[in-house]
Backbone as XML, in Angstrom:
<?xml version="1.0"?>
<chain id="A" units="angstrom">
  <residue number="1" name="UNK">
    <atom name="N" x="-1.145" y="-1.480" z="-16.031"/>
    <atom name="CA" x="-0.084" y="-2.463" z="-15.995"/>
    <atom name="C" x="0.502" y="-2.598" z="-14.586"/>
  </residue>
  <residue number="2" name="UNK">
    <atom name="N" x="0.586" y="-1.547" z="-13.908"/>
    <atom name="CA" x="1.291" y="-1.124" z="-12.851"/>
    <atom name="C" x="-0.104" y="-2.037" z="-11.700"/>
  </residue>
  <residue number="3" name="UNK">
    <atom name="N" x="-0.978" y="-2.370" z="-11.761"/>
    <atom name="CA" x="-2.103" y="-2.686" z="-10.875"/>
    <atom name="C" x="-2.020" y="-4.115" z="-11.454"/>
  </residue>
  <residue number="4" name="UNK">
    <atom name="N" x="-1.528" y="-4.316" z="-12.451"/>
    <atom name="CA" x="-1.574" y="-6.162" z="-12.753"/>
    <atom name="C" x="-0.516" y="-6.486" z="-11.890"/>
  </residue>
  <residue number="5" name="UNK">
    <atom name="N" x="0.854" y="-6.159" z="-11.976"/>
    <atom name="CA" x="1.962" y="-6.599" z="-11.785"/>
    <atom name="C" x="2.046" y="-6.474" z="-10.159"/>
  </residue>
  <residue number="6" name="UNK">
    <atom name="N" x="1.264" y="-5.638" z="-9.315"/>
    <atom name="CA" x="1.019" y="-5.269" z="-8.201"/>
    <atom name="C" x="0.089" y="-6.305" z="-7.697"/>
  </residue>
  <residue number="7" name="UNK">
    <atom name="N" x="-1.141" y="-6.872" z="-8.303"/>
    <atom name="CA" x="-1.736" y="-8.177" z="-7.825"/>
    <atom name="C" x="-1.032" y="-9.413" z="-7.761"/>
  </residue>
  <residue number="8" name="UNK">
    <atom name="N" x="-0.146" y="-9.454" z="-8.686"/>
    <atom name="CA" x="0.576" y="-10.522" z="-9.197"/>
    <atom name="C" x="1.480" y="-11.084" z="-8.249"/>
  </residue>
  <residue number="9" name="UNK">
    <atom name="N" x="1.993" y="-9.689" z="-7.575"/>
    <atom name="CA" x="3.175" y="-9.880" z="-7.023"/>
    <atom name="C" x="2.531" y="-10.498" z="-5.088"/>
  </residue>
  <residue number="10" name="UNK">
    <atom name="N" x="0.615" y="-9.599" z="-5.524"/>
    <atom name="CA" x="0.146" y="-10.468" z="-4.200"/>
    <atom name="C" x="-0.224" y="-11.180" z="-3.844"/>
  </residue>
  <residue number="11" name="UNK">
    <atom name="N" x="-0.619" y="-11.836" z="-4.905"/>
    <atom name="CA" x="-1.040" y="-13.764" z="-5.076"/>
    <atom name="C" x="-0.268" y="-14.511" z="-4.851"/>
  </residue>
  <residue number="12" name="UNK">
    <atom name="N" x="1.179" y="-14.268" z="-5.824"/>
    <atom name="CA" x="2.149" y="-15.060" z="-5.099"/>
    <atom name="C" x="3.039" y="-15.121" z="-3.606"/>
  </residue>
  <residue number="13" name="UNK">
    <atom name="N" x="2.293" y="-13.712" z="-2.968"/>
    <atom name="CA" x="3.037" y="-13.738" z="-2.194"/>
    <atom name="C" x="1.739" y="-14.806" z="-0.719"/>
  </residue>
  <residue number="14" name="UNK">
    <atom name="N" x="0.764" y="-14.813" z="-1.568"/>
    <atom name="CA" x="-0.261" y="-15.110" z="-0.548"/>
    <atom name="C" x="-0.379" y="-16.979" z="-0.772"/>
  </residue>
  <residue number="15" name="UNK">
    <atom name="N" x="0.203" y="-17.397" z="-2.648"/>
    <atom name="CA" x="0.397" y="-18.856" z="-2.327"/>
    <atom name="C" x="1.710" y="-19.110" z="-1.606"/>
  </residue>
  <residue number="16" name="UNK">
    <atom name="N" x="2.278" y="-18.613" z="-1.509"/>
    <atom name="CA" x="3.621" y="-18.628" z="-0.748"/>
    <atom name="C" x="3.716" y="-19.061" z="0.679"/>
  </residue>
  <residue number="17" name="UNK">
    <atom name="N" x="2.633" y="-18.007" z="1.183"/>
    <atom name="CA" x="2.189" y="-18.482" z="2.637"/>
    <atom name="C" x="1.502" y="-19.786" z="2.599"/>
  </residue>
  <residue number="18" name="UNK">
    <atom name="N" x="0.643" y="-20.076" z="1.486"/>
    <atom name="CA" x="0.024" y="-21.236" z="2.235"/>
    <atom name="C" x="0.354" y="-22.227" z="1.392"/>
  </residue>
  <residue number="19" name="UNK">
    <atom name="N" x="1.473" y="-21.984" z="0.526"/>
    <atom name="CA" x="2.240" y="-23.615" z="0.018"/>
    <atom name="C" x="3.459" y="-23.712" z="1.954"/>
  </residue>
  <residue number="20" name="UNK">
    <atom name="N" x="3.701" y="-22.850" z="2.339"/>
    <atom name="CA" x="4.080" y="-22.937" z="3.488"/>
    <atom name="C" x="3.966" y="-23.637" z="4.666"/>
  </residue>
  <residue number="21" name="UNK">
    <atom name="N" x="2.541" y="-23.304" z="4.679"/>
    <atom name="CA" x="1.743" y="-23.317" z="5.735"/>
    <atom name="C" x="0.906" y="-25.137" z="5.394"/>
  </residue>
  <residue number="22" name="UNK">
    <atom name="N" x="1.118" y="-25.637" z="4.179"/>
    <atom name="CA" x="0.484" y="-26.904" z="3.565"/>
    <atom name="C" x="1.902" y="-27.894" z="4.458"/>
  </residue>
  <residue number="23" name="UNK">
    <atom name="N" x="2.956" y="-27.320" z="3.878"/>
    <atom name="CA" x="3.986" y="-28.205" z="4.207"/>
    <atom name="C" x="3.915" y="-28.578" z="5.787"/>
  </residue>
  <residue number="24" name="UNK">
    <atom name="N" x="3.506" y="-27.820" z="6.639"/>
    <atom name="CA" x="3.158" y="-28.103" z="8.320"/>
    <atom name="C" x="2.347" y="-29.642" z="8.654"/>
  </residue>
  <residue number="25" name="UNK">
    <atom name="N" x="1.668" y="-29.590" z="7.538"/>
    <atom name="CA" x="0.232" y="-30.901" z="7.473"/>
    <atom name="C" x="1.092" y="-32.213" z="7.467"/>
  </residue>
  <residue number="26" name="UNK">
    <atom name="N" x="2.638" y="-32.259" z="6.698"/>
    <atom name="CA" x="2.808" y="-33.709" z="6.370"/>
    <atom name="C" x="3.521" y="-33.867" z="7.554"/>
  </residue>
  <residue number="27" name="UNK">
    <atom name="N" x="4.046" y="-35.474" z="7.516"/>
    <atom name="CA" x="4.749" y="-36.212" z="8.730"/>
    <atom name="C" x="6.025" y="-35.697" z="8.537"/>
  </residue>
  <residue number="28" name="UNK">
    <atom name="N" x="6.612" y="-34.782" z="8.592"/>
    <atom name="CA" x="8.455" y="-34.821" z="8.640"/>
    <atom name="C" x="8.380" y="-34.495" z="9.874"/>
  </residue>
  <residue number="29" name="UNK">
    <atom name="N" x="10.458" y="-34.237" z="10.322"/>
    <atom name="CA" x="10.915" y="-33.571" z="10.861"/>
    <atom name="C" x="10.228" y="-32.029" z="11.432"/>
  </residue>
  <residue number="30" name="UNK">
    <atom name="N" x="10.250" y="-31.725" z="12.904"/>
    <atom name="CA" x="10.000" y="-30.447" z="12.956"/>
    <atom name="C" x="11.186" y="-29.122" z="12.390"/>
  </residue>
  <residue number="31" name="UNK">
    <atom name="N" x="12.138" y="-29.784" z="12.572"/>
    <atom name="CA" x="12.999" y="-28.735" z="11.629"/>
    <atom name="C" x="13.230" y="-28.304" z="10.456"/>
  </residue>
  <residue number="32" name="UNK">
    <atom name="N" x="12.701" y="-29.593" z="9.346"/>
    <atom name="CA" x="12.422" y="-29.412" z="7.870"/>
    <atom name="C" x="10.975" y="-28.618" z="7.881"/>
  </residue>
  <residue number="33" name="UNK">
    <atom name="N" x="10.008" y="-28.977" z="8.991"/>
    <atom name="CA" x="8.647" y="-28.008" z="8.227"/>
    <atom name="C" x="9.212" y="-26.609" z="9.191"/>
  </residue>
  <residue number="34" name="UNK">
    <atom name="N" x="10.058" y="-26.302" z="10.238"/>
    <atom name="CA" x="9.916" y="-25.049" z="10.104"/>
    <atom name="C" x="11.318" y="-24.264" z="9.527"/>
  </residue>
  <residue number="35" name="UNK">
    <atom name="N" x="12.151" y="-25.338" z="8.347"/>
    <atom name="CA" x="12.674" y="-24.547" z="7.009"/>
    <atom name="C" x="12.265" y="-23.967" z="5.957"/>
  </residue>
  <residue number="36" name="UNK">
    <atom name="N" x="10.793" y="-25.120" z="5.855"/>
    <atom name="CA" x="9.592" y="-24.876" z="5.136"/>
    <atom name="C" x="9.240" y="-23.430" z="5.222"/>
  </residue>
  <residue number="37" name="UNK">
    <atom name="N" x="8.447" y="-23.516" z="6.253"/>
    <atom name="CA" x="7.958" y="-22.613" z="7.064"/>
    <atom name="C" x="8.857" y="-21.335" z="7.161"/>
  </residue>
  <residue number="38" name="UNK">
    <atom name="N" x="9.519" y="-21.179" z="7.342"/>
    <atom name="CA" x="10.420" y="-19.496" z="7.334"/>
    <atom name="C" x="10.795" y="-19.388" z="6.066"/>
  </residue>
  <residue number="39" name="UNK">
    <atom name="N" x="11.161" y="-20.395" z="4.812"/>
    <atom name="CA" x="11.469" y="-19.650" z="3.042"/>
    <atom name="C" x="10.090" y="-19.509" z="3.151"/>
  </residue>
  <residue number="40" name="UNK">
    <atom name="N" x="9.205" y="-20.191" z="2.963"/>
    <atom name="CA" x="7.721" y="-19.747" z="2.410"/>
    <atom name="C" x="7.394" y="-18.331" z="3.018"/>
  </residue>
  <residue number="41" name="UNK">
    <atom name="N" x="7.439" y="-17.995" z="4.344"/>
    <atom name="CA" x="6.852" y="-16.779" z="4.858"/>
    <atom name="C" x="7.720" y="-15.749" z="4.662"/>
  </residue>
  <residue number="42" name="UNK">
    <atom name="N" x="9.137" y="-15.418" z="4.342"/>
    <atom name="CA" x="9.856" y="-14.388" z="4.272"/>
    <atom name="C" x="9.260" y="-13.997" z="2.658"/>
  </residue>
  <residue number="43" name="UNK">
    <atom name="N" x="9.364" y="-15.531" z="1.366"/>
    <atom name="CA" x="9.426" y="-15.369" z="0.462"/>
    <atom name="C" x="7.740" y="-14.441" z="0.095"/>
  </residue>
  <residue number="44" name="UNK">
    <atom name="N" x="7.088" y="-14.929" z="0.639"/>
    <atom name="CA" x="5.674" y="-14.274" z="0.396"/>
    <atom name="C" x="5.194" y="-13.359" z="1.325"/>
  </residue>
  <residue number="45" name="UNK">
    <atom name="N" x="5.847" y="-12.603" z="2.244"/>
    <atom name="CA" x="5.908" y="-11.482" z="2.588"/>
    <atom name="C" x="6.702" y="-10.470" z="1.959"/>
  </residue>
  <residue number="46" name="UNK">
    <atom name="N" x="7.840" y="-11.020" z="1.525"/>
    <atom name="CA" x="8.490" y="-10.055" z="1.115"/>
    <atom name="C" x="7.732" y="-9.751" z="-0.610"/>
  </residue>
  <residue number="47" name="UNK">
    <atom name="N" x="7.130" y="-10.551" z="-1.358"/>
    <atom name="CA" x="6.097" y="-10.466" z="-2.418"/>
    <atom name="C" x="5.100" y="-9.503" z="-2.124"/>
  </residue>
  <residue number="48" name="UNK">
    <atom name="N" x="4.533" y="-9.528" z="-1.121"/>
    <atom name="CA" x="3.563" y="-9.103" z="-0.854"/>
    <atom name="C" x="3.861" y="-7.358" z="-0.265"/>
  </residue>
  <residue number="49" name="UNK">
    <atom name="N" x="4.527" y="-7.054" z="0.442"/>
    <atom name="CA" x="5.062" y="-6.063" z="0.359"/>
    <atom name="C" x="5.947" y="-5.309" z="-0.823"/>
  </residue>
  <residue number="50" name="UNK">
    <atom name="N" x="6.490" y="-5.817" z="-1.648"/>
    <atom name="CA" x="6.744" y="-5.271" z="-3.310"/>
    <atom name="C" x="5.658" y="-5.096" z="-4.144"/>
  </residue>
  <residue number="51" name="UNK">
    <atom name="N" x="4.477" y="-5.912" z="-4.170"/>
    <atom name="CA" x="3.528" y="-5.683" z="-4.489"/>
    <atom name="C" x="2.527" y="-4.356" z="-3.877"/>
  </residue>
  <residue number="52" name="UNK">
    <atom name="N" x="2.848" y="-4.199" z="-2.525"/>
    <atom name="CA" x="2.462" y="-3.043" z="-2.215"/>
    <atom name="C" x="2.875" y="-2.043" z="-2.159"/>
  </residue>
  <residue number="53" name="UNK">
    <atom name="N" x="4.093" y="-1.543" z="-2.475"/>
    <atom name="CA" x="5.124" y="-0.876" z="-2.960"/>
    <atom name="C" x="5.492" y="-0.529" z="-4.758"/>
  </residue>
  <residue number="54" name="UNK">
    <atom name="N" x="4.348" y="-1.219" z="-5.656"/>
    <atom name="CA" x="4.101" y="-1.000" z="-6.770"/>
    <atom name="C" x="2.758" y="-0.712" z="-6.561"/>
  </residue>
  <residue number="55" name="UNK">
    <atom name="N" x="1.859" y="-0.436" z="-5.691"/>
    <atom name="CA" x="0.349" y="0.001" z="-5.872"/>
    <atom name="C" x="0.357" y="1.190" z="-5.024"/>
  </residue>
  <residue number="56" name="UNK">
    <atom name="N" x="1.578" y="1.317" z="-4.419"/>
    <atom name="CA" x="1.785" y="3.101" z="-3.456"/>
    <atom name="C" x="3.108" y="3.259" z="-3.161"/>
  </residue>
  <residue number="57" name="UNK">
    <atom name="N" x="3.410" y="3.853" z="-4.510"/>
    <atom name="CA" x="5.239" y="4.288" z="-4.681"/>
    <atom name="C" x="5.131" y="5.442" z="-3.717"/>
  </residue>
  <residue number="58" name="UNK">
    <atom name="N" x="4.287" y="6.265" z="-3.134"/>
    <atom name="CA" x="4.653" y="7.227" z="-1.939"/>
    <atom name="C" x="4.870" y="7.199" z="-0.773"/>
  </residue>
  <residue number="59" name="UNK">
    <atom name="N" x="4.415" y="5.648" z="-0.402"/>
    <atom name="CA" x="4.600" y="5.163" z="0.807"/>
    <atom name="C" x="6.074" y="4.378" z="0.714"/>
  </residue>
  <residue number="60" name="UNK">
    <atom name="N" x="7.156" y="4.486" z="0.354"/>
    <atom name="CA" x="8.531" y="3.905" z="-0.078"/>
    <atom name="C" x="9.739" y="4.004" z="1.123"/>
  </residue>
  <residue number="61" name="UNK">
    <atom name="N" x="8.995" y="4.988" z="1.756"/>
    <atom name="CA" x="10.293" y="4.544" z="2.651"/>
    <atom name="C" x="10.010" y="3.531" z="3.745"/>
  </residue>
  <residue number="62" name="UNK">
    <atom name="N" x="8.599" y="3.268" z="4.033"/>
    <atom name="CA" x="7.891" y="2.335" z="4.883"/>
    <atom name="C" x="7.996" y="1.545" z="4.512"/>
  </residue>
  <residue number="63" name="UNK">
    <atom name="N" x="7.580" y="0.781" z="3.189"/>
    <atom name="CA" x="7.858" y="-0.061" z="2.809"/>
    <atom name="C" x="8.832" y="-0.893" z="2.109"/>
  </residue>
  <residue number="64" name="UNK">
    <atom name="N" x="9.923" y="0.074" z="1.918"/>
    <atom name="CA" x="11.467" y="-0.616" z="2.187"/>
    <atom name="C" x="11.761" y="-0.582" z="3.348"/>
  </residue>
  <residue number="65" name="UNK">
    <atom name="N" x="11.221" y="0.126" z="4.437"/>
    <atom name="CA" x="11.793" y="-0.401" z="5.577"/>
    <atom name="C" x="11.456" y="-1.818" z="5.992"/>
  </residue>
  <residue number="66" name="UNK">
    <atom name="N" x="10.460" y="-2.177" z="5.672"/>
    <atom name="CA" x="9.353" y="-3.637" z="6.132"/>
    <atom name="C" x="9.851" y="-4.345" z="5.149"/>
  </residue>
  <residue number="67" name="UNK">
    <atom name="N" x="10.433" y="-4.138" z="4.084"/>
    <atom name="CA" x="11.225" y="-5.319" z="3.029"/>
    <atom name="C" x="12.685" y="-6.118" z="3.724"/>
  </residue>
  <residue number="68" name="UNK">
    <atom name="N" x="13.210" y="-4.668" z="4.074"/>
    <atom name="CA" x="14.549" y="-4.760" z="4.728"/>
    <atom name="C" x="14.361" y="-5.887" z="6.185"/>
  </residue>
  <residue number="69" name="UNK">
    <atom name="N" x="13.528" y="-5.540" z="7.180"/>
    <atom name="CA" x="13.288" y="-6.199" z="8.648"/>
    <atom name="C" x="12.547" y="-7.294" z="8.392"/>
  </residue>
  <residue number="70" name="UNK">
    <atom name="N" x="11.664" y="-7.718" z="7.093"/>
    <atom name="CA" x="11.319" y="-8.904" z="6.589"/>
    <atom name="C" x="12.329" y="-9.884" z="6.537"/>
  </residue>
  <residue number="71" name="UNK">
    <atom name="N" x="13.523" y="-9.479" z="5.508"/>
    <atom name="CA" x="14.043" y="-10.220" z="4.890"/>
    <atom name="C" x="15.315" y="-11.021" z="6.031"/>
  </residue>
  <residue number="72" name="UNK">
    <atom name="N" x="15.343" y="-9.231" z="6.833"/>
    <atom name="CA" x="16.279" y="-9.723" z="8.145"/>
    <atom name="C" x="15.834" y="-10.583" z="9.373"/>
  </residue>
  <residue number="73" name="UNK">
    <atom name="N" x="14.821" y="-9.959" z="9.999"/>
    <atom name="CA" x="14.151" y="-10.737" z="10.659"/>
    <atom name="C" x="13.794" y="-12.000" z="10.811"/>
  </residue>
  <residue number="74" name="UNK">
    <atom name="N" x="12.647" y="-12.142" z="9.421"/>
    <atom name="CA" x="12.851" y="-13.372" z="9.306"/>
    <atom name="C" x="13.995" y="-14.839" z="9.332"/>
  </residue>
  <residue number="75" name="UNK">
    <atom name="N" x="14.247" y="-14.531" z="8.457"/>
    <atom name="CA" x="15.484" y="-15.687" z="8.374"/>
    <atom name="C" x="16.785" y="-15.211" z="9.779"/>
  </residue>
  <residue number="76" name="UNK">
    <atom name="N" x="16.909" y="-14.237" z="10.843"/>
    <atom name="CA" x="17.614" y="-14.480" z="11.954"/>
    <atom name="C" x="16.910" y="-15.279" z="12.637"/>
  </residue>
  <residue number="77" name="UNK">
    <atom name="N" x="15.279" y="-15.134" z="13.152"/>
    <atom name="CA" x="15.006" y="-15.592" z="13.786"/>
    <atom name="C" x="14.214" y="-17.439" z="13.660"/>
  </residue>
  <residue number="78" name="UNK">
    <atom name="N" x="14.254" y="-17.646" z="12.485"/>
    <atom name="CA" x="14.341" y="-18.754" z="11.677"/>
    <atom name="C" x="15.686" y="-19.610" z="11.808"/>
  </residue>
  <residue number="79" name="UNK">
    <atom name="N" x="16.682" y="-19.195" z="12.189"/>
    <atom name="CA" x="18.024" y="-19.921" z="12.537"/>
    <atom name="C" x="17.726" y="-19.897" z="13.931"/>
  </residue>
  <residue number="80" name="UNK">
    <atom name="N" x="17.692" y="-18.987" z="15.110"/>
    <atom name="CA" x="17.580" y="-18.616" z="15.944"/>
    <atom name="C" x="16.724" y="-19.832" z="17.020"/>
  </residue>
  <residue number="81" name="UNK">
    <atom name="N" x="15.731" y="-20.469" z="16.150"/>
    <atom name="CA" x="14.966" y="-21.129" z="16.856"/>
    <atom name="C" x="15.180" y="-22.493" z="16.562"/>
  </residue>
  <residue number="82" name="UNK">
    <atom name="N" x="15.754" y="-23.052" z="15.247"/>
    <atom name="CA" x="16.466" y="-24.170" z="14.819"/>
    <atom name="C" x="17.350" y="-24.427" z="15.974"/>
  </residue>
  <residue number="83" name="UNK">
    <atom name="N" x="18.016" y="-23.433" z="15.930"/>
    <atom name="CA" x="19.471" y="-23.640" z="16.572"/>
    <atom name="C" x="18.858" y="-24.150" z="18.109"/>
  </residue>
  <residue number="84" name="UNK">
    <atom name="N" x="18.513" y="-22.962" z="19.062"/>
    <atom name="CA" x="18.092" y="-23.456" z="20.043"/>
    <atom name="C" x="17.080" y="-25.098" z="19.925"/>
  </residue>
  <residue number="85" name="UNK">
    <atom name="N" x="16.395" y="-24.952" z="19.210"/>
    <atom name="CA" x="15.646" y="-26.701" z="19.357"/>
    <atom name="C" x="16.527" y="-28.078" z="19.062"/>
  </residue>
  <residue number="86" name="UNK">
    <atom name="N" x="17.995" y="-27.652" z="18.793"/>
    <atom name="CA" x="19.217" y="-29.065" z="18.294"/>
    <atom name="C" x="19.348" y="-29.065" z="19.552"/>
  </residue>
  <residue number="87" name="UNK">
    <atom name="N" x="19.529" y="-30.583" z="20.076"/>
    <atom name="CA" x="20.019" y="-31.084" z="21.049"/>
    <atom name="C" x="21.451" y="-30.775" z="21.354"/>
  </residue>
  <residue number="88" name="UNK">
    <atom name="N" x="22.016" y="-30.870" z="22.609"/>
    <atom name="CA" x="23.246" y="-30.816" z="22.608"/>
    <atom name="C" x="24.267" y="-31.358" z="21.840"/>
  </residue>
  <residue number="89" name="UNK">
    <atom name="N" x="24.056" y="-32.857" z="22.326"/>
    <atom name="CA" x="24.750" y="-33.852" z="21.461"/>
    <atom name="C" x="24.627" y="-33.562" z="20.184"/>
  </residue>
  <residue number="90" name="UNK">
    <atom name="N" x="24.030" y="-32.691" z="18.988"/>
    <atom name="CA" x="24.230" y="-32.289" z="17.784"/>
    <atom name="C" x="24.871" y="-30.970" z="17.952"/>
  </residue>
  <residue number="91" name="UNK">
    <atom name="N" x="25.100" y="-30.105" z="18.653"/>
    <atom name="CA" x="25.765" y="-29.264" z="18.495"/>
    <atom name="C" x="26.699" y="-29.124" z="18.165"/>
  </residue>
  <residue number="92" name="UNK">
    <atom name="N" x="27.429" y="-28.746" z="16.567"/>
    <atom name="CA" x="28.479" y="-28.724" z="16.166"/>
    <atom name="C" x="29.841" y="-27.890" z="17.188"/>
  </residue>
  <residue number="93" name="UNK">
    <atom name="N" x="29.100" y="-27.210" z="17.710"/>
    <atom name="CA" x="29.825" y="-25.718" z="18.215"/>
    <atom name="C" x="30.879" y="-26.215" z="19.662"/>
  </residue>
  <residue number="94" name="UNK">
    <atom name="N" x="29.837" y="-27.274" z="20.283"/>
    <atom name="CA" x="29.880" y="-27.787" z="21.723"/>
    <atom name="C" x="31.497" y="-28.234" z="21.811"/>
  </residue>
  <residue number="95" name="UNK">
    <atom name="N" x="31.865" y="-27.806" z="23.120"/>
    <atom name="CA" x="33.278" y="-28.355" z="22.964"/>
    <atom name="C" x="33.622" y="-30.149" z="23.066"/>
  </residue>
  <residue number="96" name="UNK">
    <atom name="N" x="34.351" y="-30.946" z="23.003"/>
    <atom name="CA" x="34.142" y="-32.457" z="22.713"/>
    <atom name="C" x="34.905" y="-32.687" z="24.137"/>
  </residue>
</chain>
């Protein structure tokens, strides 16, 4: 059971990436595909690492560490690069 729920958790974490990675293909905004782009890859990394963390409960502190810097990482540096690519003139922050 423990080896189903452990594949399970790595399939989805692997359509995750590439329902992600699909959204890059259409015509939008570069900032909507890379919103796309950072839920899809945190969400299916961080799958994919729980999934590996149900197929080697001894390896647990590694792999809560890589859940934790996934979940952080990702999405800081996912704002991080939004932010820097807004023009000035959209900068909410900018003084008027």
């Amino acid at each position: 059971m423990i080896n189903f729920l452990s594949a399970f958790f790595i399939v989805v974490g692997l359509f995750f990436w590439f329902w992600g990675t699909k959204s890059l293909l259409k015509p939008r905004s570069l900032l909507l595909q890379l919103h796309y782009l950072s839920i899809s890859d945190t969400l299916g990394s961080l799958s994919i690492v729980f999934g590996l963390l149900l197929l080697r409960p001894k390896e647990w502190p590694l792999l809560l560490l890589a859940l934790i810097s996934i979940a952080l990482w990702n999405t800081l540096l996912s704002y991080v690069l939004a932010y820097c690519s807004t023009p000035p003139s959209l900068d909410h922050h900018a003084d008027p």
